[in-house]
N, C-alpha and C positions, 0 to 999 in steps of 0.2 A: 328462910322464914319469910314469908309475906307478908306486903306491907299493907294493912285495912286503913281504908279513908271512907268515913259514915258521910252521907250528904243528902240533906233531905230538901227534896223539889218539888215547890207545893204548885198547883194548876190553877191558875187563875179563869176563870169563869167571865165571859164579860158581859153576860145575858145579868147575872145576881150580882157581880162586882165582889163576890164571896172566894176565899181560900178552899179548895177541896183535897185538904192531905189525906180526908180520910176513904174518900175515895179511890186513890191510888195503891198501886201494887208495891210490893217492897222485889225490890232486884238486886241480884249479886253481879256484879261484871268483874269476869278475872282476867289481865292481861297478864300473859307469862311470853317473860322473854327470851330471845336464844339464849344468855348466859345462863340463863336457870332461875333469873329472879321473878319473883311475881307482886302483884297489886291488884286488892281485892277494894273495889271500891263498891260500898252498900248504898242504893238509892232507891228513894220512891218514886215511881216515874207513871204516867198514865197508862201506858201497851206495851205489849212486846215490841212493837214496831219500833215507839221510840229509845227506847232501853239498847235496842239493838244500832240505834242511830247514835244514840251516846256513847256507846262500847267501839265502835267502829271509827268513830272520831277522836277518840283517847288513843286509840293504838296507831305502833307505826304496822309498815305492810309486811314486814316480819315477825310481826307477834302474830301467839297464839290467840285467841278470843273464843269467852265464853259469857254466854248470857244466864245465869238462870232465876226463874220465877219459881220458888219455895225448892222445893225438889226436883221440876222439873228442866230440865236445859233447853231454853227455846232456842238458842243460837250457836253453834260452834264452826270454828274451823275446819275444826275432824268433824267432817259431816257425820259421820256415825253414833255422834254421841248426841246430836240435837234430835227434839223430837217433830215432825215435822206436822 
């Protein structure tokens, strides 16, 4: 069973000095390890680019990774499954 961690990361603006969460994407990043285990951690993040900066920095270089943004898979290891 996988383990969910919600983490919400709001974007600081330094032109208005304003919070923009509502700006931001919601993202799923799954780390699955070779045991089998996984962690599904939910966060708002500004772009795919960072989300995928996040996901890749959680993981070690034998996990699996997957980014996705609603339905879509912006990131994976198994190339075949990301959309590119």
């Amino acid at each position: 069973m996988p383990r969910h961690v919600s983490v919400t990361v709001c974007g600081y603006t330094h032109r208005a000095g304003d919070y923009l969460c509502t700006d931001m994407n919601h993202y799923e990043i799954r780390i699955l390890k070779e045991d089998g285990q996984q962690l599904v951690i939910e966060v708002r993040l500004m772009g795919d680019h960072a989300a995928i900066r996040r996901a890749t920095t959680l993981a070690t270089d034998t996990d699996r990774v997957e980014v996705w943004r609603g339905m879509t898979c912006v990131y994976s290891t198994l190339e075949s499954l990301a959309v590119h």
